[in-house]
N, C-alpha and C positions, 0 to 999 in steps of 0.2 A: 504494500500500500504506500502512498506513493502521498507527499504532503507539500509537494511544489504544482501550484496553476499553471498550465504553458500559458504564454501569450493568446490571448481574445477568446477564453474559453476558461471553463472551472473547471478542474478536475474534480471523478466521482471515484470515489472507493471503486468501482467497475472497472473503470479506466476509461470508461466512456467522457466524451466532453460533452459538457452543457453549452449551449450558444453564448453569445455577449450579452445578448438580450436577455437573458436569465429564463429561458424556456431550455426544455429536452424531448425528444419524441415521447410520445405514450409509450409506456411495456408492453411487449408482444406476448408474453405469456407470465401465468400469475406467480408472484415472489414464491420461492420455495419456503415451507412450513415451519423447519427450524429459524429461519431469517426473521420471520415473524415472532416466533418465540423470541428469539435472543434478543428483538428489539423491546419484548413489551416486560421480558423476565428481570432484566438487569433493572429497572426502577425499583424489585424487591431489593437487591443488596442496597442503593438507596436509601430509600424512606426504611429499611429496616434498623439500618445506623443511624438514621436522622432522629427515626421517633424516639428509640433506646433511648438516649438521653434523657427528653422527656419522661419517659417513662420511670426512672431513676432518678429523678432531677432532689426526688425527698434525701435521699441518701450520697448526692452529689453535694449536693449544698451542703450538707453535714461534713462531710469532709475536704473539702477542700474552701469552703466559707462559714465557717464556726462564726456562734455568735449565741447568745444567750435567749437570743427571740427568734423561734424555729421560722417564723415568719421572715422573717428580715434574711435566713438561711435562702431559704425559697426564694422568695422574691430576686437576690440575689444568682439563684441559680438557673433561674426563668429566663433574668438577664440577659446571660452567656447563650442561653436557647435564643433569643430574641437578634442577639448582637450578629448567629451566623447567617441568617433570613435578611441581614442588611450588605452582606455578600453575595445575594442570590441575584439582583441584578448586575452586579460584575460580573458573576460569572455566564448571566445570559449573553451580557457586550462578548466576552474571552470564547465562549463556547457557542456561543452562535455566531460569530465571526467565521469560525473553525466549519461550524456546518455547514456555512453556506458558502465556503472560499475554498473547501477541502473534501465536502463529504459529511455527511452526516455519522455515519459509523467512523470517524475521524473523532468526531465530538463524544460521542459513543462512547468507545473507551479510553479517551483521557480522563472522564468523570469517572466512571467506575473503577478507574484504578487511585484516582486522588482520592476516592471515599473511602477504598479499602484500606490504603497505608493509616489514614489519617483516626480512621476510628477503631484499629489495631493497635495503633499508637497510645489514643486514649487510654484502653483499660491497663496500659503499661504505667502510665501518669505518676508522680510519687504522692501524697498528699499534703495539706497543708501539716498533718503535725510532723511531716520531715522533711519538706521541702520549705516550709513559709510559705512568703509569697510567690517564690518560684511558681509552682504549685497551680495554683488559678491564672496566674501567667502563660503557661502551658496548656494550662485547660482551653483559657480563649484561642488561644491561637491558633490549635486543632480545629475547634469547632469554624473557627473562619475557613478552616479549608474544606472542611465539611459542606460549608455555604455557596462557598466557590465551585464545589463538586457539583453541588445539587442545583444548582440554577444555570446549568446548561444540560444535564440529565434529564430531565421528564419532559419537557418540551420539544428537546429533541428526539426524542421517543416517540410521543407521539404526532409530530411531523412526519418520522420515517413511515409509523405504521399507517398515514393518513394519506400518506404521498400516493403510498404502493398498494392500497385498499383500490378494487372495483367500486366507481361513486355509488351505485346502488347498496353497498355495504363498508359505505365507510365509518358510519357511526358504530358498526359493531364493531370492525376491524380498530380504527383509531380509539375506543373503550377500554382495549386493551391493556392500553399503556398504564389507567386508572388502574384497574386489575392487579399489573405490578407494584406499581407503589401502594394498592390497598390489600394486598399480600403481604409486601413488607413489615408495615405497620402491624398486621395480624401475627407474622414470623414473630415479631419483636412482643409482643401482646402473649404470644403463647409462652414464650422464654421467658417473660417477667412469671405468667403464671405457673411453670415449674420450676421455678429457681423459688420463689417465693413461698412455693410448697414444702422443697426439700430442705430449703436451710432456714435456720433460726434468725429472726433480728439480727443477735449480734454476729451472725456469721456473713448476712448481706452487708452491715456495717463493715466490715472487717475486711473483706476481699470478693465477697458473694455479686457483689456490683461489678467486677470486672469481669467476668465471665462472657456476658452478652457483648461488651466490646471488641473482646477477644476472639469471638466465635467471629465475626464478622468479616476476617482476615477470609477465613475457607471459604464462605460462603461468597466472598469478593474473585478469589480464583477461580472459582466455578464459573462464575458469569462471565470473566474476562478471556477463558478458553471460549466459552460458547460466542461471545459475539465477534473473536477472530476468524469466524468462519461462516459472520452476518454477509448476506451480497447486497447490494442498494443499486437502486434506481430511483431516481426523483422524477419525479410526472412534470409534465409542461405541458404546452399546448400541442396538438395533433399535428403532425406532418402538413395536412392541409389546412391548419390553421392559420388567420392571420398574424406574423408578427408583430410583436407590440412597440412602440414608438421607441427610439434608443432613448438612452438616458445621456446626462450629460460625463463624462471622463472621468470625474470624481466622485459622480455618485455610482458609477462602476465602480472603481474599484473600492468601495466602501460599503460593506452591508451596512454601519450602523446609521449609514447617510442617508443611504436608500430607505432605508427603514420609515427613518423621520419625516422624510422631503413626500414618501410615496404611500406609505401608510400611516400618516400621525394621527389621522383622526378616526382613523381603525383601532390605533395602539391606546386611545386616550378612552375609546368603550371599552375595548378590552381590561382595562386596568378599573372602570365601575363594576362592570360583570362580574369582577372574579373576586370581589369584597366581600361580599355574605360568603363565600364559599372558604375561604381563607378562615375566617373568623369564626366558623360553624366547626369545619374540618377540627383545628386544632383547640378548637375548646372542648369538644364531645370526643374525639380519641384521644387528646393526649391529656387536658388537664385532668379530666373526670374522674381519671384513676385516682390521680390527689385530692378530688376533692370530695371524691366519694368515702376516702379513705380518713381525711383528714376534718371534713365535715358532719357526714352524716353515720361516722363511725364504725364505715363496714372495715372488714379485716382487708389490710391490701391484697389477699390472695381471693378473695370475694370481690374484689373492684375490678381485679384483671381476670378474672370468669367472665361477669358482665361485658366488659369491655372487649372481652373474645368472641361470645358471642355475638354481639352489635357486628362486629369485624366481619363475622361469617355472612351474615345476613347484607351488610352492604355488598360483603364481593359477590356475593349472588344476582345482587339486585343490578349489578353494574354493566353485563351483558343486556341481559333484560333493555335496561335503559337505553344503553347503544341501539339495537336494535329497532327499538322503539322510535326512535330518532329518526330511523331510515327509514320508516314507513306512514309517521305523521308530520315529519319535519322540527327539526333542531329547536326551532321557535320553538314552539307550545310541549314540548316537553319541559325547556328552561325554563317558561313562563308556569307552570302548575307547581313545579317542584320547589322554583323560586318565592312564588305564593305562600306555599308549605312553610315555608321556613321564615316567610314575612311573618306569618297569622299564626304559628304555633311553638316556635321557639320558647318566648316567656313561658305558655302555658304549661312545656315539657320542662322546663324547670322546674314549675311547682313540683310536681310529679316526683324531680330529682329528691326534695326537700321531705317528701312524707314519711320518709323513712323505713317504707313500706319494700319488700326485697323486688314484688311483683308488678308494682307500679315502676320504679326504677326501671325496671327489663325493658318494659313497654318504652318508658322513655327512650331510653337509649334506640330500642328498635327503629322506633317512627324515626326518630332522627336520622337513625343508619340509610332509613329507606328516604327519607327526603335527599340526602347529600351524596346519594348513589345515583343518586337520577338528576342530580345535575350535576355533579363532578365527572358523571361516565361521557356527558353529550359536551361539555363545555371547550373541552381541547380539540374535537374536533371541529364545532362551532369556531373556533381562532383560526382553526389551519384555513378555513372558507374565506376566512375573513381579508389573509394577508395576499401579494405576490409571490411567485414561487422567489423572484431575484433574492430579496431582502425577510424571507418565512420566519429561517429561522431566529433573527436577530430580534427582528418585531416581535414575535411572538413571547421569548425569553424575556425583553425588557420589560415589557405590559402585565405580563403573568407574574415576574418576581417582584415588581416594584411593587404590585400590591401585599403579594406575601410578604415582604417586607416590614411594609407599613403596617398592616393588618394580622395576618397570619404569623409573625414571628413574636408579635408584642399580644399576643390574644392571652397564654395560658397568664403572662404577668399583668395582664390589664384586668383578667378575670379574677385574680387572688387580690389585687388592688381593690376592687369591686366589692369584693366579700368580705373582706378584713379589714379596710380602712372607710369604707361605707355603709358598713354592716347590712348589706343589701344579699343575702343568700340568690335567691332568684335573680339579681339583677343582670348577669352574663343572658341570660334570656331576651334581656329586651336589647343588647348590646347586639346581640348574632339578628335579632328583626331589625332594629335599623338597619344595619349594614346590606340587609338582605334586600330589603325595602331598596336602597339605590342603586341595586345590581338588577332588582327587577324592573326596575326603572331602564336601565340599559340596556335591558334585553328587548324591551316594545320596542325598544325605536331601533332594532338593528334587522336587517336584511336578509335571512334566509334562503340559504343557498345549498341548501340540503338536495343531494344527486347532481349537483352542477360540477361543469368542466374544473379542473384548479388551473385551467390554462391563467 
């Protein structure tokens, strides 16, 4: 594989060239099966390392940010969650640069192998009582790579699998990619649930927390074998299509130019759309476990059943939804599910609060099932949205700058909310607003569900 462009042409992991113009002929026959897998799997090693933290952040905070107010621990360790989600849009500039000047499976695996050292690394970490400050020093720094990984990862994922989807199935095909990173997260969900079963407190205190970092390494090998043997094709427009107008010399050779000059006001819905879903996502799978745990006083090995469950139920629902997509169109699936989560958020919070084992479930479920049905259609919703030239830049910048903003600051906005507002429900009515202006984004955007991506 090859990572020099000749002159007036892209180079593709194929070896095929892309025009100047930023088109390719159509595929003559459909991406072979593993290529597909390798693209939509590797967002588990991903979001498997990503959420882990999360998922751990009670017992991170404890040791490597001591303090006398377990709160101010947390809060603290949410921080460093929040601080790598402010690296995801560098790494959509750095990694979507890569995928649209080089190949997508180019972008591919640099991420998955930057995620695998970096949160390998982690569970090696020393902690604050033998390293100091070193210690949390170390911790950010990882996690920023961690950031950098993950925000050219899953967008380009699913770009690849949206590219090289037949448009009559692109929303199940591009769904996918959701699939992988909602496996991860489950990976990581299932690992807190059996480690938290077999060892005591003080043995998670003690060394029990490094373990799922550790595993991360193998399961990063895996995927990194598997997608060296990804093939790509990017779709353009038809052979008898017409070309599209050239661009000017520097906005060639610049995706991130291209991007802004040719689709800014693509990139500026895309970054309202994807607000309720940031802010829903990482409050219901990742803080929940803390706050179920630390609130309503279930056992953390009871909070991560629950949260396994939800897990199972979303990646179910998440084909389903693609599918859905492809047969009633992108719109009105984003708009019912988006609703969902305008009009029931708050209310599924009560639910959280009752203390009730059975209510809880239900909660979490409805949730699982709203954020599965528009998480599964929404990426491929963007892939519609952008030019093939400038896809994958646009795409990454729009989608992390809200994770960012939103999605990385959600679990410490949420403990902010409950502890210093003494508002238990209030993260409810945080995930309906937010939801409220992405459904707002979504009426007024243009549906191109089965269209050309010429």
């Amino acid at each position: 594989m090859k990572f020099a462009p000749p002159e007036g042409g892209v180079l593709l992991a194929s070896g095929s060239l892309g025009t100047a113009a930023g088109h390719a002929p159509e595929p003559t026959r459909p991406l072979r099966r593993p290529s597909v897998v390798a693209g939509a799997i590797g967002n588990t090693l991903e979001w498997y390392d990503f959420a882990t933290y999360g998922y751990f952040s009670v017992v991170v905070g404890r040791n490597f940010f001591p303090s006398d107010n377990p709160t101010t621990s947390l809060l603290s360790a949410f921080a460093v969650f929040a601080a790598a989600f402010f690296m995801r849009p560098i790494g959509g500039i750095v990694f979507g640069h890569i995928g649209d000047r080089y190949g997508r499976k180019a972008a591919l695996l640099l991420s998955a192998g930057l995620m695998a050292v970096s949160t390998f690394a982690m569970g090696c970490l020393p902690t604050y009582a033998s390293a100091g400050l070193l210690a949390p020093v170390l911790l950010v720094v990882l996690r920023l790579g961690q950031g950098l990984s993950v925000g050219g990862e899953y967008t380009s994922s699913a770009i690849f699998l949206s590219e090289t989807a037949e448009p009559a199935r692109r929303g199940l095909t591009g769904s996918l990619a959701c699939i992988g990173a909602a496996g991860g997260i489950l990976l990581g969900s299932i690992f807190g649930t059996l480690i938290t079963g077999l060892l005591t407190p003080e043995q998670m205190e003690a060394w029990g927390w490094r373990v799922p970092f550790l595993f991360g390494i193998v399961l990063g090998a895996f995927i990194f074998v598997l997608r060296r043997q990804m093939e790509e094709r990017p779709v353009g427009a038809a052979p008898t299509a017409a070309p599209a107008a050239p661009l000017p010399p520097s906005v060639q050779r610049s995706p991130l130019r291209a991007a802004v000059e040719v689709d800014g006001s693509a990139m500026l819905r895309a970054f309202a759309m994807n607000l309720g879903l940031a802010c829903a996502f990482y409050v219901v799978f990742v803080y929940l476990v803390t706050y179920l745990h630390t609130e309503s006083g279930l056992p953390q090995h009871t909070a991560f059943l629950i949260n396994t469950l939800a897990m199972v139920v979303q990646a179910v629902c998440i084909p389903i939804s693609g599918a859905l997509s492809d047969r009633y169109g992108r719109k009105r699936v984003l708009v019912l599910t988006g609703a969902g989560l305008t009009v029931l958020a708050w209310p599924l919070f009560v639910l959280l609060t009752s203390g009730q084992i059975a209510l809880i479930i239900l909660s979490q479920v409805v949730f699982a099932v709203l954020i599965a049905g528009y998480a599964a259609v929404v990426p491929t919703a963007f892939v519609e949205m952008f030019q093939h030239r400038s896809r994958c830049t646009a795409l990454a910048i729009s989608f992390n700058a809200s994770m960012a903003l939103v999605g990385g600051t959600a679990p410490m906005a949420a403990t902010w909310i409950v502890h210093h507002l003494a508002w238990p429900t209030g993260p409810g009515l945080y995930i309906a607003v937010l939801s409220a202006i992405s459904l707002a984004a979504v009426v007024t955007m243009r549906d191109r569900t089965g269209t050309s991506l010429a």
